[in-house]
Backbone bond lengths (Angstrom), bond angles and torsions (degrees), N, CA, C in turn:
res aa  C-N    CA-C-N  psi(-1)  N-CA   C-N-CA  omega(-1)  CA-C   N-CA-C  phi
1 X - - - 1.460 - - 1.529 109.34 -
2 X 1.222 117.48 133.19 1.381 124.48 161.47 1.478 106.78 -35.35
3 X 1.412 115.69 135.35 1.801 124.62 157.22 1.064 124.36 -34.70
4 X 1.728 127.83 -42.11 1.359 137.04 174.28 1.804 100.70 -52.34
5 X 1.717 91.63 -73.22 1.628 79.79 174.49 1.395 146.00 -17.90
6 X 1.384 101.49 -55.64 0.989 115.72 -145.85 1.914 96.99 -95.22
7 X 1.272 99.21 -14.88 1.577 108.73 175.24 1.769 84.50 -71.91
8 X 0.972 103.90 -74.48 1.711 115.81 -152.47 1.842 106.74 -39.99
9 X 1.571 103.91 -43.68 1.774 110.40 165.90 1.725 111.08 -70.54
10 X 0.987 138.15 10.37 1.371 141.54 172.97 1.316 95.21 -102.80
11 X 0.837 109.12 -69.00 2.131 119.68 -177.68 1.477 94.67 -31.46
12 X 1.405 123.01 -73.81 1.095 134.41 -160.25 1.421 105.67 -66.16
13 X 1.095 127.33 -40.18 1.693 125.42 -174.87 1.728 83.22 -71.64
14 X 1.194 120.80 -83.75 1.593 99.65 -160.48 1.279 142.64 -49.57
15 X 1.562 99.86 -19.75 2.000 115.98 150.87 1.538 106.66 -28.31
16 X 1.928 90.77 -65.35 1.479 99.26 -141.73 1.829 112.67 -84.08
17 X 1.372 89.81 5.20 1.273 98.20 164.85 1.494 142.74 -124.89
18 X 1.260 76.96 26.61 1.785 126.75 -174.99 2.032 86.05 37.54
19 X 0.794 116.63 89.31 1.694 116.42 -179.37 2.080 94.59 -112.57
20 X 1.575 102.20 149.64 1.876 96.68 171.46 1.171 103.80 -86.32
21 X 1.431 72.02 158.07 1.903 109.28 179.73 1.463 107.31 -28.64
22 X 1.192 111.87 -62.06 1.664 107.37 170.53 1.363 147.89 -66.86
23 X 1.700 113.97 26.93 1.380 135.73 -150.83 1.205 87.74 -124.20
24 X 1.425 115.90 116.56 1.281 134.63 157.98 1.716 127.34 -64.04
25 X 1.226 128.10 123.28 1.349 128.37 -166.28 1.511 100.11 -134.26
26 X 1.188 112.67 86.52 1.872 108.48 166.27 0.938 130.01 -100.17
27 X 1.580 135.89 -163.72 1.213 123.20 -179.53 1.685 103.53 -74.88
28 X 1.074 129.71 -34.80 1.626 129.84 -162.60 1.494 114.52 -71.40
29 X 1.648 95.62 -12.59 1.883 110.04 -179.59 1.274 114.49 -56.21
30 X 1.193 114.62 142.33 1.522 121.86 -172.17 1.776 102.63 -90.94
31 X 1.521 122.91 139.10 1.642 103.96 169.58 1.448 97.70 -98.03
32 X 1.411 130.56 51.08 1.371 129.65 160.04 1.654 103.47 -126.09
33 X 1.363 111.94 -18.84 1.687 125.36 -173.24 1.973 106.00 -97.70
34 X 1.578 108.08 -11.90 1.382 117.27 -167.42 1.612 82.30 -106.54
35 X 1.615 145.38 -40.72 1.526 121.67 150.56 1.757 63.41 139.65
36 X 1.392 170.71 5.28 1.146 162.47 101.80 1.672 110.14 5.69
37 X 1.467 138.52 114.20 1.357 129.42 177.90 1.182 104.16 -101.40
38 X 1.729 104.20 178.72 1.826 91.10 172.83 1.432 135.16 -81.16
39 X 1.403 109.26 -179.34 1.873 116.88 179.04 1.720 108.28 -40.91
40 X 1.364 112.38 -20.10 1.466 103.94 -150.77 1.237 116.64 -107.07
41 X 1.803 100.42 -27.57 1.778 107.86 167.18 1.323 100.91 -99.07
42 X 1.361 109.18 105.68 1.955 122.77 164.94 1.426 90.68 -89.76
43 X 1.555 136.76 124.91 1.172 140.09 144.15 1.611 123.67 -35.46
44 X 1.248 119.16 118.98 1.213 111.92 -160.47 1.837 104.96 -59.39
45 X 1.340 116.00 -34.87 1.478 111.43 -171.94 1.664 97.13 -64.63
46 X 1.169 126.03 -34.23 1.306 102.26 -170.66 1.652 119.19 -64.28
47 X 1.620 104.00 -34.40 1.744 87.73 164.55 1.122 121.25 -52.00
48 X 1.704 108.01 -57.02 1.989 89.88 -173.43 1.117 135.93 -92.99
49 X 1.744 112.31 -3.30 1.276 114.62 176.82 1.948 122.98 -117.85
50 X 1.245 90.81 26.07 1.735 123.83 176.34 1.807 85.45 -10.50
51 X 1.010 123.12 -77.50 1.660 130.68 -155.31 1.793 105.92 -57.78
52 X 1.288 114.79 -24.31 1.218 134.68 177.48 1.622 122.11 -64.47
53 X 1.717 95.18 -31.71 1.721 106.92 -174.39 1.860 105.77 -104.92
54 X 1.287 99.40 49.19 1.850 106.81 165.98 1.106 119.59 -65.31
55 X 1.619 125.21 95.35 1.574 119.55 -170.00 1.787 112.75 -49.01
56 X 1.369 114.41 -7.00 1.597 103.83 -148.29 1.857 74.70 -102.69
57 X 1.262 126.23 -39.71 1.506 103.39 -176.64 1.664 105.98 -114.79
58 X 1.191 147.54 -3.05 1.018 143.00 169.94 1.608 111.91 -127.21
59 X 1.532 127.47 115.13 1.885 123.08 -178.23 1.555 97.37 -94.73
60 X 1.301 112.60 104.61 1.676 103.05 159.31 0.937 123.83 -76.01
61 X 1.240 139.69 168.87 1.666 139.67 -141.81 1.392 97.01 -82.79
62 X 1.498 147.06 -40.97 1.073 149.08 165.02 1.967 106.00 -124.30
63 X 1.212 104.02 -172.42 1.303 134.15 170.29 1.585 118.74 -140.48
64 X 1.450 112.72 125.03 1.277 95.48 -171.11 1.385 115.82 -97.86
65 X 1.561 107.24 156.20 1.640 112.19 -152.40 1.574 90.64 -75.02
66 X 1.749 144.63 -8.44 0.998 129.23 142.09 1.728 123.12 8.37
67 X 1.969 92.27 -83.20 1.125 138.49 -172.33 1.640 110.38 -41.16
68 X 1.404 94.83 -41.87 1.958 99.03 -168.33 1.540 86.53 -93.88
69 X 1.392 141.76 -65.35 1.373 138.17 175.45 1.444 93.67 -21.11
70 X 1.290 132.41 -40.80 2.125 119.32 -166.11 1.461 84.42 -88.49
71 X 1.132 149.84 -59.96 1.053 137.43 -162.19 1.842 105.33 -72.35
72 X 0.851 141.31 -28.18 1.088 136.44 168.99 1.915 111.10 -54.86
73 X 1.125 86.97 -61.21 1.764 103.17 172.34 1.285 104.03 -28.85
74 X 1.294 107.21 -75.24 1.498 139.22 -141.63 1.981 78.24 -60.36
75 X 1.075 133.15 -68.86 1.138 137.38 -154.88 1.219 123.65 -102.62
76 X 1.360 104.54 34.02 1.596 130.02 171.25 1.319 123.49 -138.05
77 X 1.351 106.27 -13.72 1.715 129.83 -164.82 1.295 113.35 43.31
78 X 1.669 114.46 67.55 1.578 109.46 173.93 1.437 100.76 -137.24
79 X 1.084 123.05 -167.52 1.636 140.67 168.77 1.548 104.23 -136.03
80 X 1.445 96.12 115.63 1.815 97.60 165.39 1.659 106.18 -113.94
81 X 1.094 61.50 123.32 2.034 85.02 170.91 1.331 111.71 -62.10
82 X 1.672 97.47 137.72 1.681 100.31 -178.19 1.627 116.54 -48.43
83 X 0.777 114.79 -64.13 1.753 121.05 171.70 1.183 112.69 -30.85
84 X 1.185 138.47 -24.86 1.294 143.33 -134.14 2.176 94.66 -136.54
85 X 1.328 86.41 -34.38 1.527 92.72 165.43 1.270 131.59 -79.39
86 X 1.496 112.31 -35.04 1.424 122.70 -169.58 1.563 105.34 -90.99
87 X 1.551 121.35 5.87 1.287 123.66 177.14 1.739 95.46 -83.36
88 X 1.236 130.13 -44.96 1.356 138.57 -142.68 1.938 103.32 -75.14
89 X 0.852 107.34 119.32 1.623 127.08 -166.65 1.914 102.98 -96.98
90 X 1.397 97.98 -56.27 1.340 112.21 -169.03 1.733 123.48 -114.03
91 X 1.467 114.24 177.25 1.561 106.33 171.95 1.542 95.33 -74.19
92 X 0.792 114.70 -35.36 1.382 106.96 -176.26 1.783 128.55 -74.59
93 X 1.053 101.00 -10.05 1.563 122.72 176.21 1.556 96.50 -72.63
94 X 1.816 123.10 -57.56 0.727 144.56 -168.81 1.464 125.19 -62.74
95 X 1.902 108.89 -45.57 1.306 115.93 -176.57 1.759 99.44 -74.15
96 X 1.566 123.79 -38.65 1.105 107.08 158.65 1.618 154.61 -68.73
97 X 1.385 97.74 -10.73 1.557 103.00 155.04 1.264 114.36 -67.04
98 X 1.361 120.49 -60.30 1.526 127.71 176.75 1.642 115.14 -20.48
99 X 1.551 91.95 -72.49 1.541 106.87 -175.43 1.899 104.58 -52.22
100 X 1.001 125.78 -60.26 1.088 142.14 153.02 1.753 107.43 -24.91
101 X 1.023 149.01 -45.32 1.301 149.20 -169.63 1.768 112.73 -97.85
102 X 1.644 97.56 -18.39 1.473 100.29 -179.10 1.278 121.92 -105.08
103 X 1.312 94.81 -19.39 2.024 120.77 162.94 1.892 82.44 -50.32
104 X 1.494 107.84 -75.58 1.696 104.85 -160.14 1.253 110.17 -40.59
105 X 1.154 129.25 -58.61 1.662 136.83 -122.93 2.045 80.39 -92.49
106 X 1.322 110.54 -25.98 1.617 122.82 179.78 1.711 102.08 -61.97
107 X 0.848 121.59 -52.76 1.478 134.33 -157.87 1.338 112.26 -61.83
């Protein structure tokens, strides 16, 4: 992935995981080592009590990388396919799908 990318998916992973100012997020970062779980365990409170899990006054034990995959979307204008999500390990797994998904949707 281009550097821009890969800045712009760091930004966004540490938003979305409300992490401090002084928390390093690179491409080599793990979203299991940044406290992000996988596609497959959604915490049940987060379906029904979504308004409940405010990183700025309540930290739930994880966030699921779901969560940053929508925010990634949302601010890239793509759709990643589950398959295509549950491969992604790293920011860098990630900034290169992206780039990779926006090359397509470009073409």
């Amino acid at each position: 992935a281009k550097p821009e990318t890969l800045e712009k998916v760091c930004k966004i992973v540490k938003k979305q995981l409300a992490l401090p100012e002084n928390s390093t997020v690179a491409g080599h970062s793990k979203f299991s080592d940044l406290g992000a779980d996988s596609l497959d365990t959604v915490p049940f409170i987060s379906l029904i009590l979504p308004e409940m899990l405010s990183r700025k006054k309540h930290r739930c034990w994880f966030l699921p990388r779901v969560e940053i995959v929508m925010g990634l979307e949302e601010a890239f204008g793509i759709t990643v396919e589950e398959d295509s999500a549950q491969s992604i390990v790293t920011v860098q797994d990630a900034a290169d799908l992206i780039e990779d998904l926006v090359c397509v949707k470009s073409a």
